[in-house]
N, C-alpha and C positions, 0 to 999 in steps of 0.2 A: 462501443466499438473497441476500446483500448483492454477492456475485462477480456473482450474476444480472443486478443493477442496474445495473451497471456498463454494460452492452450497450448497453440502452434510455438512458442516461441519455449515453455516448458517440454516441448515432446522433441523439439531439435535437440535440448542436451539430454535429457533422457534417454531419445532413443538411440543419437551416434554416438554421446559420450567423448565429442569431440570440444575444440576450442572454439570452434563458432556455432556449434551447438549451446554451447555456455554463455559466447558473448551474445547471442538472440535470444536463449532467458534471461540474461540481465537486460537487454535492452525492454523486453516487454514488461520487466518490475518496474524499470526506470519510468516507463511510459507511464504506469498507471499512477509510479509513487507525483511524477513531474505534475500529472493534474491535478491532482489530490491537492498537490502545494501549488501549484497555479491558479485554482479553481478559488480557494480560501483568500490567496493572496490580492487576489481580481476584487473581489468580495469585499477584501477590509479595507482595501484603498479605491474604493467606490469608482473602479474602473472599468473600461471595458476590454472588449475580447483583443485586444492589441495588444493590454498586460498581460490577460492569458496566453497568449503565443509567446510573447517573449518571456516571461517567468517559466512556460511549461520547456519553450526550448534552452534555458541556461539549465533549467535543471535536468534535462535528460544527457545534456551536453556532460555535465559537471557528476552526472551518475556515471556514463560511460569513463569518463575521462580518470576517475576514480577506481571505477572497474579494471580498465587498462592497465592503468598503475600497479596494482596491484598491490601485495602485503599481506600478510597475516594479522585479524583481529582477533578476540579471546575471544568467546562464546558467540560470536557470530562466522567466524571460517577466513572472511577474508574482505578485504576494502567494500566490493561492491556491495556486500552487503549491510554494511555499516552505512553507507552511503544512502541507499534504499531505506534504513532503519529511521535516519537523523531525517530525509526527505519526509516523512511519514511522521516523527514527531513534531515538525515545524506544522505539519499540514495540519497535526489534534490542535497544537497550540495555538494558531490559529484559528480553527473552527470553534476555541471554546471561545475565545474573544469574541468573534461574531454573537454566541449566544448570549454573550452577558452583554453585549451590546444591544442586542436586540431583548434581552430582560429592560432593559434602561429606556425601553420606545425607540433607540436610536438606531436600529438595526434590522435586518430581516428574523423572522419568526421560523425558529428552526424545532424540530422534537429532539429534543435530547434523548429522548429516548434509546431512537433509532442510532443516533453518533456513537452513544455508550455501547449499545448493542453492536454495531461493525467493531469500534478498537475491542471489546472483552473478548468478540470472536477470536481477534487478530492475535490476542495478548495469549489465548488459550489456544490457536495455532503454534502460535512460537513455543512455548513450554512444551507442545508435543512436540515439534521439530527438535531439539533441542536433546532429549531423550532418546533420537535417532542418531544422533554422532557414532562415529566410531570408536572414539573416546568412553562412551558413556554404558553402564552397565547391563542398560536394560537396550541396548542393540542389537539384535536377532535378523542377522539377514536373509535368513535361512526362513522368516518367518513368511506367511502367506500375506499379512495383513501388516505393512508400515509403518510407523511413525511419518513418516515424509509424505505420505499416501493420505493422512488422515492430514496432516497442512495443508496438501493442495485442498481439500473438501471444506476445508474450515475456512481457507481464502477465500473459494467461492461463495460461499455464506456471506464473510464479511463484505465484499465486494457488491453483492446483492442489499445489504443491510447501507451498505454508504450508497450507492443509487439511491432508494428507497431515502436517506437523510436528504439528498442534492434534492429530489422530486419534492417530498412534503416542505422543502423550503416557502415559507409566505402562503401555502395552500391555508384559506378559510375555514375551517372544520366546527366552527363555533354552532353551527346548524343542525350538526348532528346530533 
């Protein structure tokens, strides 16, 4: 549900190019980056859905609040999205610990596969993002086909790719 968000909450600043345009795509990054690190957080400290509400709500809290604030960051534009970046590396840091904890018998059985597969995505959205700045030489806005156009397509990917990680979580496949 929260990948859903992302759509509508992408197409408010898109389309009006206003300020609450902008702050409903961040909130819909925030949302997904808060469960990503909620979800893991729940996970390592063998809790339940009570630490996911409260971890997912400090940290949408603490994206918006960041957002708000505002600032200039260097190759990311500006606070919120540093904010979303660092929510997003706690969330890898995390999910590697669970696998190595679950290498150890003491943890749930995850594919690495699929985890490396969402961040490479994620990793090879941003390097195309990145190259769409207005700073950056190969920025053509003139052009039919984006940089930022080809982000949102490689999010969805990755977003697909980390469901599919959360799903094959403890799934039995030894039978196959």
């Amino acid at each position: 549900m929260l990948v859903v968000l992302l759509g509508p909450g992408s197409m408010a600043m898109h389309a009006t190019q206003s300020d609450l345009g902008g702050h409903l795509d961040l909130l819909s990054m925030f949302l997904l980056s808060g469960f990503a690190l909620a979800h893991a957080a729940m996970r390592w400290a063998r809790r339940g859905p009570a630490t996911l509400a409260a971890v997912f709500a400090l940290a949408v809290g603490v994206g918006m609040a960041g957002h708000l604030h505002g600032g200039d960051v260097p190759v990311l534009g500006h606070l919120g999205n540093a904010v979303f970046a660092v929510q997003l590396w706690l969330a890898v840091g995390l999910e590697v610990a669970l696998w190595r904890r679950g290498r150890r018998g003491d943890g749930p059985r995850q594919d690495l596969r699929l985890g490396v597969a969402s961040v490479g995505t994620l990793a090879l959205a941003f390097a195309i993002w990145t190259t769409g700045m207005r700073e950056h030489p190969w920025c053509r806005p003139e052009a039919l086909l984006q940089q930022h156009a080809v982000w949102h397509v490689l999010d969805a990917v990755a977003a697909y790719l980390l469901y599919r990680h959360y799903a094959a979580e403890g799934v039995d496949d030894s039978h196959k």
